[in-house]
N, C-alpha and C positions, 0 to 999 in steps of 0.2 A: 416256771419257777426255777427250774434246773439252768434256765439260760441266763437268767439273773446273778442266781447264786455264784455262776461262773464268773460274770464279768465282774462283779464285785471284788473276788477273790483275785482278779488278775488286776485292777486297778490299784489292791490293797499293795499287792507283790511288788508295783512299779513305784506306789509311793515310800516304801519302806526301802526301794532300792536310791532313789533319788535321793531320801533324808540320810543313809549310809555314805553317798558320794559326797554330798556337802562335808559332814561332817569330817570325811578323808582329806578333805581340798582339794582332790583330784578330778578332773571332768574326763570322763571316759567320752571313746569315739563309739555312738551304739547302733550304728552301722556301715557298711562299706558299700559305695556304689562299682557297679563293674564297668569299668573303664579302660579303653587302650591310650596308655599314654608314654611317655618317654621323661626319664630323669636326670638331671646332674647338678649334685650339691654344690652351694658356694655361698659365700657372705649374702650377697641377695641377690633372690630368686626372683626371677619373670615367671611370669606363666605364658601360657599357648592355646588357642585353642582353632583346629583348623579341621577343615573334612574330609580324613583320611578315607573315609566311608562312604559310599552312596546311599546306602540302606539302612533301616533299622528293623529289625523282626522285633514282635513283642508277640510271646507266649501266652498261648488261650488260658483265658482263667477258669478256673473251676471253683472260686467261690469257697474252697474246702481246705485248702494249703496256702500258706503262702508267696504271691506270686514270683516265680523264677526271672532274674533281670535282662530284658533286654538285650541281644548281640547283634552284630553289625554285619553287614555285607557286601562284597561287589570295593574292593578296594580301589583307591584311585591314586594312580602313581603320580600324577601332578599334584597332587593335593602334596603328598607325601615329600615329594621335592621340598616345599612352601615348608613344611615344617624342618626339614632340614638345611633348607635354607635359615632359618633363625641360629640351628643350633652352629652352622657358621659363622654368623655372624657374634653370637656371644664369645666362639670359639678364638673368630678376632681381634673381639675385642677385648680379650683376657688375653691376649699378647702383646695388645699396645700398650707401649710404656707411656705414652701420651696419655690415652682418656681412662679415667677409672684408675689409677697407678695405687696399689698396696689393697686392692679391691678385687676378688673375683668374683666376676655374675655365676650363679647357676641359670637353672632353667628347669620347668617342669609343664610339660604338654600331653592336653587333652584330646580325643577324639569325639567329635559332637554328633558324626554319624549321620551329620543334616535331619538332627533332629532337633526343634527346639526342648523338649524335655530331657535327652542326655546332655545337651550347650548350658540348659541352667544347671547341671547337676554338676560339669564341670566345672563352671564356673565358679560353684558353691564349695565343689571341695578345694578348690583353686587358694579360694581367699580364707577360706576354715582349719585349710591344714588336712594332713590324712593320717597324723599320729593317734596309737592307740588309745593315748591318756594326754593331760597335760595338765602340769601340776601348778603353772607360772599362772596363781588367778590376778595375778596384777594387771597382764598383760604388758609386760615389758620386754625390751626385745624389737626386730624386726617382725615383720609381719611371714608371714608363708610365702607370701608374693607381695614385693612391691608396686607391681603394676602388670598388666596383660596383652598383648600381642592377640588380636582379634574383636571378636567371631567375623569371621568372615562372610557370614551370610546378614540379613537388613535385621529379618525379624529377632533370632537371637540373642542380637546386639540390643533390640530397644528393648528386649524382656531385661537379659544381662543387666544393665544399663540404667534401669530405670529404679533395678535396688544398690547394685554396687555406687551407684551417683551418690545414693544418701550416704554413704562413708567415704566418698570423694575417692573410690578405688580408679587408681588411672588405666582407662582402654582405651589403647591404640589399634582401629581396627584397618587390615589390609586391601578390605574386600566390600564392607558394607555401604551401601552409596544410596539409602535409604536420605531423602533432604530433610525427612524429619528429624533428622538425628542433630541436626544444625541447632535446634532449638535447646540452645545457653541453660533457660529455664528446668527444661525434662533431664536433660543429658548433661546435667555439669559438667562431667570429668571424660565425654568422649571425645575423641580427638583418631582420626584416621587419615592415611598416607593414600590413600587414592580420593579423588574427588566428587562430590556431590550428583547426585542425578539431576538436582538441578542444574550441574554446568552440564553433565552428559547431554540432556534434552535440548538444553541450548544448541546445543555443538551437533546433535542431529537435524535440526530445524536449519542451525547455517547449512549443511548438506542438502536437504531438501528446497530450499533458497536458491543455494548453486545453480541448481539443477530444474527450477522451475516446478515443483511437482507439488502441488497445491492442494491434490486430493487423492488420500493414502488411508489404508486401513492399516488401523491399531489392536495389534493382539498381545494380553499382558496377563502376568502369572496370579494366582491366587493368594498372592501374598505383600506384605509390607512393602518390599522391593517392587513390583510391578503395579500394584493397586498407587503406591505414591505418585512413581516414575509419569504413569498412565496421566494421572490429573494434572504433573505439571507440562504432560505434552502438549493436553488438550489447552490448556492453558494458553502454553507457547504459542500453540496453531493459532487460537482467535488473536493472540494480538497482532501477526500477521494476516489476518486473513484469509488464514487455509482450513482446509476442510478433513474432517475427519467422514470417511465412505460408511465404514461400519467399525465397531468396536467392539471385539469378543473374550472374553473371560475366559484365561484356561482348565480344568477342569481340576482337580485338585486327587481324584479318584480316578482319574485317566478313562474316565465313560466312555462307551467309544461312542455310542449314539451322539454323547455332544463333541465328540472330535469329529465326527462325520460331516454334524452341523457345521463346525466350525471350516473345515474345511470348504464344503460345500458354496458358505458365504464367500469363500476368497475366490473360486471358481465363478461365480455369478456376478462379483463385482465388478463396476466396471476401474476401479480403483488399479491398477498396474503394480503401484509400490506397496509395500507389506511391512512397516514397522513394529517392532518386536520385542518388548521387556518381559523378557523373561531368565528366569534359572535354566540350567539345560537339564534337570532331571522334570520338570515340568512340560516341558518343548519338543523333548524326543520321541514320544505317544503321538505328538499332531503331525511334526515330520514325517511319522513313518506313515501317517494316512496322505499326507500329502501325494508323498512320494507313488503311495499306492493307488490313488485316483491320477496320477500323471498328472499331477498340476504342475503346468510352466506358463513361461511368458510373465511371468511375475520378478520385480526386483526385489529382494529383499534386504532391512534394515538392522540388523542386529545391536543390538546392546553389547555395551562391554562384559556382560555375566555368562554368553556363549559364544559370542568372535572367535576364543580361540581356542575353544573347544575342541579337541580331536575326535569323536566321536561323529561329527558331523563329515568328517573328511575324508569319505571313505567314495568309489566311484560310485555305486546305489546312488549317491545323494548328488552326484554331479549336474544331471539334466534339471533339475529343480534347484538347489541353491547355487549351482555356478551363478559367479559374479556377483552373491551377495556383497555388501558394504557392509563396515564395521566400524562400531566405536571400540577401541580399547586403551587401556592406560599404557602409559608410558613405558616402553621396553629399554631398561639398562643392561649394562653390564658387570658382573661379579668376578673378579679377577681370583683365582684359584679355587671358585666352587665348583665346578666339576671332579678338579683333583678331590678335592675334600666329601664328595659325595661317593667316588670310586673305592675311598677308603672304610667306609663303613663294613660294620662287622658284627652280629648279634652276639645277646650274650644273655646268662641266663636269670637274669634280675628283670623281677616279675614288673617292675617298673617301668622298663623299656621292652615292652611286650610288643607293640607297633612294629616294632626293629623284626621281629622274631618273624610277624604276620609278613609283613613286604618280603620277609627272604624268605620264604614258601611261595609267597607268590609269584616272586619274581625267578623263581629256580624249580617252580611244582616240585618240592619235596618238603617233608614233613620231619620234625622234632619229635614228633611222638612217636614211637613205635609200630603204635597198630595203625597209622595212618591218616590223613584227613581228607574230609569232599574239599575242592576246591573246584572253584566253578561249575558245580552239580556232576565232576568226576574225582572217585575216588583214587584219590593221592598215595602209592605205599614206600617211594623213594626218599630216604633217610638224611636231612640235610647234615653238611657239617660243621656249617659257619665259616668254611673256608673258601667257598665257591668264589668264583673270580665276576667281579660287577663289570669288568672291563669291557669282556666279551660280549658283554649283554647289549640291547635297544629297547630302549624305552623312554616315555615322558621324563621318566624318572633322570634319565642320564643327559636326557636330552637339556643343553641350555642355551640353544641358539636362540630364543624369544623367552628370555626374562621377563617378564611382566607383572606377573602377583608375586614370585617369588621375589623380586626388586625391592617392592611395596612391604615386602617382610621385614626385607634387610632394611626400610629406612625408615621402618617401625621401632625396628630392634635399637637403630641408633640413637633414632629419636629419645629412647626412653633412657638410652645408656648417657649422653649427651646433657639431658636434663638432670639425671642423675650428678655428673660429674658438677654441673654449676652448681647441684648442690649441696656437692662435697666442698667447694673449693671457697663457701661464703666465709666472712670472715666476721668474727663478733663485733658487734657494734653496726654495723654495713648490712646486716641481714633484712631482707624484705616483710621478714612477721614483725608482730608487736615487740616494741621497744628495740627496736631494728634488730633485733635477735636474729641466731640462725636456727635450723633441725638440729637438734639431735642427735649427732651420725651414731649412737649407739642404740639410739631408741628410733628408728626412723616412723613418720607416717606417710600414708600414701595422699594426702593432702595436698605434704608440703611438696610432693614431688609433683600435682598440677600444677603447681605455680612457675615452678620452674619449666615447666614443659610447654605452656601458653606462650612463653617466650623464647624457644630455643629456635633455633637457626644452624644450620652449616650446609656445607656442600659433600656429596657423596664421590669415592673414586673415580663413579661415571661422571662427575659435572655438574650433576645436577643440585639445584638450589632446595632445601629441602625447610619449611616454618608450617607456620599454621595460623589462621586468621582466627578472629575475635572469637567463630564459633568453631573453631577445632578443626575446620577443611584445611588440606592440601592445595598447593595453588596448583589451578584448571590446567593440566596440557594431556590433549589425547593423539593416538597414531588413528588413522584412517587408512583401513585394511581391506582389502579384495580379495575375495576369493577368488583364485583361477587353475584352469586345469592344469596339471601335472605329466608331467612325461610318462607317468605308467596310469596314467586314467583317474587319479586321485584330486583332490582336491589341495591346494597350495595356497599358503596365504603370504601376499604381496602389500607391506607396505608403500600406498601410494599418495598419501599428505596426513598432513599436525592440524590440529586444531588448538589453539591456546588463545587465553581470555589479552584482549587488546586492551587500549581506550576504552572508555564507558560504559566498562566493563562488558563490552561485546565479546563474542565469542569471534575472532578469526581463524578463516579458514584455506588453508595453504594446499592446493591440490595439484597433481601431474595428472592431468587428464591421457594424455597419451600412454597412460601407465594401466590404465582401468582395461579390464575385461568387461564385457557388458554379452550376455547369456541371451542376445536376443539375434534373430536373423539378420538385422541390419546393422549389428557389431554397433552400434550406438544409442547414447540413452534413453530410453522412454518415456515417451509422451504418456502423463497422469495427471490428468485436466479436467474435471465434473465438465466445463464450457470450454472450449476455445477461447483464446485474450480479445476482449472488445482492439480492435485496432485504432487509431485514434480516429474523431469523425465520429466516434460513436460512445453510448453510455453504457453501464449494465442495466440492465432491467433484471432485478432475483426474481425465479421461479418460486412462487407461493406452493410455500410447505417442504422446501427443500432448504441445504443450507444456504450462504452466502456464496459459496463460490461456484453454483447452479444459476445463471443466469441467460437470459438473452442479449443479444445485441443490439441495441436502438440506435438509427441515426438520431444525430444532436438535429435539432430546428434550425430552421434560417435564423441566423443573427446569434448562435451559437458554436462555441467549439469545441474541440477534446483534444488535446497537445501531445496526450499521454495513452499507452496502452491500458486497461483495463480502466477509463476513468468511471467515479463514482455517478457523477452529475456533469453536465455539460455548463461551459462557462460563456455568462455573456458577454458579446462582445463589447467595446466602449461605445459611448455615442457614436463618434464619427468613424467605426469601424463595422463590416461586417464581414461573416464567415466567406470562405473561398468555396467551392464547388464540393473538396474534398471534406470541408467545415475541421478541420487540422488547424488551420490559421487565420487569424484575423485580417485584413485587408482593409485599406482605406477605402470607403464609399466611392462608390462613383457620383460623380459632380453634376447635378443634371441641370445645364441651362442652353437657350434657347443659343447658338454657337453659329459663327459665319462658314464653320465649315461642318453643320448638318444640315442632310441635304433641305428643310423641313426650309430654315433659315436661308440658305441660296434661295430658294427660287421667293420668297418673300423680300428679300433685299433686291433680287432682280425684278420684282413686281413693282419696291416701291423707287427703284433709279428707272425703270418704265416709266414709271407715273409721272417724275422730276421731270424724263426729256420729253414727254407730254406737255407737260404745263410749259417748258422750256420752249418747245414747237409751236404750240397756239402762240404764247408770246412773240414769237419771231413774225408769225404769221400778222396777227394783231399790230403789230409795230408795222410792217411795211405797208399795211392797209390801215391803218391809223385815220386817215381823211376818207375813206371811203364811209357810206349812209350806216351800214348794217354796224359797223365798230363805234363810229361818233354816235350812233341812236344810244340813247338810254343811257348816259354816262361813263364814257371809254375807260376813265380813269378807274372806273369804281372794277371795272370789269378787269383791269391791269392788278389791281388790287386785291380783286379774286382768285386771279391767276395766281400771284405769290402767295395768298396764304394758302391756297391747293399745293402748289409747291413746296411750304414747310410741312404743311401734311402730310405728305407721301416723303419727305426728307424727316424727318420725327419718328419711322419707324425704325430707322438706323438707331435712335436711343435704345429699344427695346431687343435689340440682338446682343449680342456677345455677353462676355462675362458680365456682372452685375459689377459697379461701382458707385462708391458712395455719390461724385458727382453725377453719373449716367442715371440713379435710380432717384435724386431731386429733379434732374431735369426732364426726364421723359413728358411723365404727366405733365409737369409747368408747359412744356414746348407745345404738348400736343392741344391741351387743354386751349393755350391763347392761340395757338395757329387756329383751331376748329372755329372759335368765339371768333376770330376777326375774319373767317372765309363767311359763317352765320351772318353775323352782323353786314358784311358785302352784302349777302346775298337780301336781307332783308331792306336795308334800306335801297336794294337794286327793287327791290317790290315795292316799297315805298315811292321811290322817281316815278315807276310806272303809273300807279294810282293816283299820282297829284301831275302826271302830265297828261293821264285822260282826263280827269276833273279839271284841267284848266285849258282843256279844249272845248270846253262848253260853256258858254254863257255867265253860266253861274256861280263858277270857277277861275273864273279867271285867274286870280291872284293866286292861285296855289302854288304855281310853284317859283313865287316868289320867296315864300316862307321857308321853301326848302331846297333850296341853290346848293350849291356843289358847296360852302366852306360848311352850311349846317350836316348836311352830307359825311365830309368827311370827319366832322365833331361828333354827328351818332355814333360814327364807326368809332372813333378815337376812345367815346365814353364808354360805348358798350365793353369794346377791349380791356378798356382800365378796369373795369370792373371782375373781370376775368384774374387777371395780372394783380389785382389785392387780395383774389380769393388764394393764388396760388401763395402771394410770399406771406399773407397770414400761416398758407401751411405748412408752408416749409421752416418759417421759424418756430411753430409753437411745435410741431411735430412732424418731422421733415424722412419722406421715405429715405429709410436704410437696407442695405445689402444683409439680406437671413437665409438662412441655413435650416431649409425645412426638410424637415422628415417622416413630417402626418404622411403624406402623400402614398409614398413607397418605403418601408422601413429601410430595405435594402441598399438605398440611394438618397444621396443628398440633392436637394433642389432646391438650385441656388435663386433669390428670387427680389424681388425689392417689395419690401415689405410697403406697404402704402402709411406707418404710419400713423394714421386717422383716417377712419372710416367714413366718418363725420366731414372730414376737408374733402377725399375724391369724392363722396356722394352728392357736394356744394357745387364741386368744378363741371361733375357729368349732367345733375340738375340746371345747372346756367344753360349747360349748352342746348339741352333737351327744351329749356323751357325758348330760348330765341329761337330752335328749331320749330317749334312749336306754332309759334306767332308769324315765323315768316311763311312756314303752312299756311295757315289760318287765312292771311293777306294776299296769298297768293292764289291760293281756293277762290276766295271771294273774285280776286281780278281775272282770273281763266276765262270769260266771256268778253273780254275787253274786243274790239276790233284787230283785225290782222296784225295790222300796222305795230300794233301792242304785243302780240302773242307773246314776249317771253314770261310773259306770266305764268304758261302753260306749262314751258319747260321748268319753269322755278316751282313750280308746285309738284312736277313731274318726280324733280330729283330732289325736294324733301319727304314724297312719300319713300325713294329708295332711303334717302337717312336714316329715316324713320325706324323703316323696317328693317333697318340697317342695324341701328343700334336696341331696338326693342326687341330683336334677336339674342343682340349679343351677349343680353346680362345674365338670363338663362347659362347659355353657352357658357360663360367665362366662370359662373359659379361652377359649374360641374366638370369643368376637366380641370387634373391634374396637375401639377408639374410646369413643364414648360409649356405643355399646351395651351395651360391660359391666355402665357402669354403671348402663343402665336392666334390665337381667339381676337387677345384685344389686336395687335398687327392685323388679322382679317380684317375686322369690323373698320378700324381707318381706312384701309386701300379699300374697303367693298364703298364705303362712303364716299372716298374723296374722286374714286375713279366715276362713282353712280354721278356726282355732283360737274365732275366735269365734263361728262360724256352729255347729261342733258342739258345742261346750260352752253354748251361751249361746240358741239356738233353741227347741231343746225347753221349755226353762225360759220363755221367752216366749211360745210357740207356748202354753202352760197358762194363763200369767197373763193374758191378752190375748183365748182364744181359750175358753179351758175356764177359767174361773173356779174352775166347783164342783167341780171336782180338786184346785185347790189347796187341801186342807183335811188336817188332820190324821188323819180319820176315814179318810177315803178314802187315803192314805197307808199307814194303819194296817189297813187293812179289805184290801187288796189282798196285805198282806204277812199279814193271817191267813189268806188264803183258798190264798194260795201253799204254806203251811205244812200 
């Protein structure tokens, strides 16, 4: 009841003070935040807000009082630079009579402590003002600030950011590279002097490209800044095709059990490179476990948020990050800021309180009397504001690598720049409605993004300084090595640029000969999940692993791979296939039956054998022309067989060498009628026999009237023709051609003559088969004839070898290959014509040559009376 009654009483207190204040028109300030900041009045104010501080303590509550605010700890002299570098830069630019002229800027900066709730608390008093009262309820006037210099950090910026947008308050940050910030939509009115993580990750990825290093662990902060950075690495990776080994989250509470982990993973990986987005008050817990398990043999990749960090610089840290690589922004130069930093001097206006904190720190002595801890030691030496900075070293003084501090100064300008255009509109000309201008007595901070989307200039140092559609800086980064130092330290050596090219790619400019590289063979390391397929071969991915875990497969016959790491092997064309190494294509080998394989010799030497054979009996034949054994049985018919055994054995010349269109119509045509008119011989040479025993008997007589030498050489003449229609029927309706087969051996082309029509040679080999046949059949039947008769014996002799001759061969010729077919069909003729002339034409030689005085008429005659 008692706790009721209170709050009501206290709600009553606050509304009767609030309807007092309206009715005043006054808005009182009804509270102050505690804040280190720095001040200096002028027509208009920037603001600042930068991380003088590393720490923030917040006071245990007890639920009982109200809680005591916040204070900061562990000062950082670079930070501190950064914020003096602004008030440089304001300080110059209220001397130039050029920009801003009958205009002084102030300035008023925050300390955020890197903490995102004193960066909004900043920010808030930033834009609200810190006066006790303020009576203007118009709100007429400039604002407190017309625009801000920072947060420096990602996440700040999108809290900042996400409420100052809706009043279109302009921040220019130096430091946040958050790519979410890019987005127009969220962040209207953000606009920053350093570049995107999206171009950073680019411009890491061309490094890792350079360098071949396909499989890298990613370790990234618990924050806006690394959880982004993080997604658009992995991004990057897959669209090249690189692989992330492991990915570990830094610890936000500094656990050591998960820094142990974390560690651990990078000891066990086999990943060599270590990429790294992180803040370095995040990163220096897992360093120092690094360092403490001796992990080396690792290259590491740093981000631009601790490249150049001093704190990492120290020899401890030598054997483990010697030779890191680094992204970091652009380093300029500031012409008289050192001077102007040496001259600083505190003073006792509670405003510029920062000033007070850095010269205690920077001199360990103390403003207050009874003394202060600094750095966990009690301080009791009395500063006096006089102390000389000269004398001193520090980051603070130090300005030989401007970097953030640069990114201030062209934050500062940018804003003063934008300012200026939009002092200088002119009425009527102005860019808002009814082409009007601002204001300049009423400024908003609106109107000063419009002009800031659009400004442009070049800085002392050179450099081109605008800002694209979504607020970025354009992309140029130094690429930094760590290397050892003359007293054991660590030293950072710019050794190439990386800036956005063409197609919007990221190039990257490197002096290799410049790099330290932290490993025993002083060059860079091999970070590979596989080795590169070499060409010849495919990947094959390891199931369940990434993409870039694969194995090596050779490519197949009649495949290749041109390329190192190819996806798929490529087929070759038709007429091409793979080499040995399967790297290159190669034109087929040509496979036909050739006068100079050996295969082809000795069958053209079998069938010019055969030629001075038939050539030889002929000779033979001819000089014994008048003797019994040659006049017996029709000399002429046997002269007749001789030549077309001679085209036979001369007809396997068509089936060697290369295939052409004339050589593969005429083969078959030659061989086809040479065969039919050696048949046809042979059978009406069986036919004479059987009408000249039938017309030695009685009953017979006239036989072989009927069948005289012109009907004789008419059989042969008809049977031939018939031969000789079967061929030019084929050759005009479908006439063999020269092809290019490949069934055979894919590897190899097999040149060949194509027959055509199957239908025509199965006509021309039937003809012959079938007169083979017949003159069998006749000559079977006459094998008993008398002596005197026997060549019947030998003619039925050498159609069984035809026979078997060619009832072989069709087996045969269907099942081999290539050219062997058609050394098959060349057998099957010489096996034929040589069977044919060896039994018809022997014996008859074997007498003339060997037995003279047989071949005689008597003895003929005498043999055949004695049989009788």
């Amino acid at each position: 009841m008692w706790t009721s009654l209170i709050i009501c009483l206290y709600l009553s207190f606050k509304f009767i003070y609030a309807a007092s204040v309206l009715q005043s028109g006054t808005c009182q300030l009804q509270g102050r935040f505690r804040l280190n900041g720095m001040y200096q009045a002028g027509d208009v104010i920037l603001g600042g807000l930068f991380e003088v501080h590393f720490l923030t303590v917040f006071p245990e509550l007890s639920f009982r009082t109200e809680p005591k605010p916040p204070y900061c700890e562990q000062f950082d002299m670079a930070s501190f630079q950064q914020a003096q570098t602004m008030v440089f830069a304001i300080d110059e630019i209220n001397k130039n009579p050029n920009l801003l002229p009958n205009i002084t800027l102030g300035y008023h900066l925050y300390d955020n402590c890197v903490m995102l709730g004193i960066a909004f608390r900043a920010a808030i008093s930033l834009v609200s003002g810190t006066e006790e009262s303020f009576s203007n309820l118009n709100c007429t006037g400039p604002p407190p600030v017309i625009g801000i210099v920072g947060d420096p950090s990602s996440t700040p910026s999108i809290a900042i950011s996400s409420v100052l947008g809706l009043f279109r308050v302009p921040i220019v940050s130096h430091y946040a590279t958050c790519s979410c910030l890019s987005d127009r939509k969220k962040y209207p009115s953000f606009f920053r002097t350093i570049p995107s993580d999206a171009f950073q990750v680019r411009a890491m990825v061309q490094i890792l490209r350079h360098f071949g290093w396909t499989w890298v662990g990613l370790i990234y902060s618990d924050d806006d800044y690394g959880i982004y950075a993080a997604q658009l690495f992995q991004q990057e990776m897959q669209l090249f095709g690189y692989c992330i080994a492991f990915s570990e989250i830094l610890p936000d509470d500094n656990n050591h059990r998960d820094l142990q982990f974390i560690a651990g993973v990078i000891q066990a990986s086999t990943a060599r490179v270590v990429v790294v987005f992180s803040t370095s008050s995040f990163l220096i817990p897992l360093m120092e476990e690094v360092v403490l398990q001796n992990i080396t043999g690792r290259q590491w990749i740093a981000s631009e948020a601790w490249t150049t960090v001093p704190v990492y610089h120290t020899p401890r840290f030598l054997p483990t990050l010697g030779g890191t690589m680094g992204i970091a922004i652009r380093r300029g130069e500031i012409k008289g800021l050192h001077e102007f930093l040496l001259r600083l001097h505190p003073s006792n206006d509670q405003k510029n309180n920062i000033v007070r904190i850095f010269w205690e720190k920077m001199f360990r002595c103390s403003f207050e009397k009874g003394g202060i801890v600094i750095d966990g030691e009690e301080v009791k030496k009395v500063c006096t504001g006089q102390e000389d900075l000269s004398i001193t070293e520090s980051p603070y003084t130090d300005v030989s690598g401007l970097r953030a501090p640069y990114n201030v100064y062209k934050a500062v300008y940018a804003l003063a720049h934008a300012l200026h255009d939009l002092m200088q509109c002119e009425e009527g000309r102005g860019p808002f409605s009814g082409n009007s201008c601002a204001d300049k007595t009423n400024l908003k901070p609106w109107q000063l993004v419009h002009y800031l989307q659009k400004v442009n200039f070049t800085t002392g140092f050179g450099d081109y300084v605008s800002f694209d559609k979504n607020g970025d800086a354009l992309p140029i980064y130094d690429v930094l090595n760590w290397q050892p130092s003359s007293n054991g330290s660590i030293r950072i050596q710019a050794v190439g640029v990386v800036n956005e090219g063409a197609k919007t790619e990221m190039v990257l400019r490197l002096d290799e000969d410049a790099i330290y590289w932290n490993f025993k063979t002083k060059k860079p390391p091999r970070s590979v999940c596989s080795e590169n397929c070499p060409p010849g071969t495919r990947q094959a991915r390891k199931k369940g692993l990434p993409v870039c875990c694969f194995d090596c497969l050779p490519c197949r016959d009649g495949e290749i791979s041109n390329t190192t790491n190819a996806i798929d092997c490529t087929i070759c064309p038709d007429e091409f296939w793979s080499n040995s190494d399967k790297d290159q294509c190669v034109p087929k080998e040509v496979e036909f039956l050739s006068y100079e394989d050996p295969l082809g010799i000795s069958l053209t030497t079998a069938s010019l054998l055969g030629t001075c054979i038939c050539v030889l009996v002929m000779i033979i034949f001819a000089l014994h022309r008048n003797t019994p054994i040659v006049r017996a049985n029709n000399s002429e018919l046997s002269f007749l067989l001789l030549l077309s055994l001679k085209l036979c054995f001369l007809c396997v010349l068509l089936f060697i060498g290369r295939p052409q269109l004339w050589t593969c119509q005429l083969r078959h045509a030659v061989f086809g009628i040479s065969f039919v008119l050696c048949i046809s011989s042979i059978l009406v040479k069986t036919m004479v026999v059987i009408a000249v025993f039938k017309s030695s008997r009685p009953e017979g007589k006239g036989a072989m009237k009927w069948f005289g030498a012109v009907q004789q050489r008419c059989t042969v003449l008809v049977l031939t023709a018939l031969q000789v229609v079967i061929c030019a029927v084929w050759l005009s309706t479908a006439s063999p051609t020269p092809h290019k087969n490949s069934q055979y051996t894919r590897s190899k082309i097999v040149y060949e003559c194509a027959i055509g029509s199957v239908a025509g040679f199965s006509l021309l080999l039937g003809y012959i088969g079938l007169l083979a046949a017949v003159s069998f059949l006749l000559a079977f039947l006459a094998r008993n004839l008398p002596d005197n008769f026997n060549e019947a014996k030998f003619i039925t002799f050498s159609m069984i070898i035809f026979c078997a001759v060619w009832i072989a061969f069709v087996p045969a010729y269907v099942s081999s290959p290539g050219k062997y077919s058609v050394a098959v069909e060349i057998f099957a003729i010489l096996a034929s014509s040589f069977g044919l002339l060896a039994a018809i034409f022997s014996p008859k030689c074997y007498i003339i040559l060997l037995h003279p005085e047989r071949n005689t008429k008597n003895a003929i005659m005498g043999r055949e009376t004695q049989k009788k």
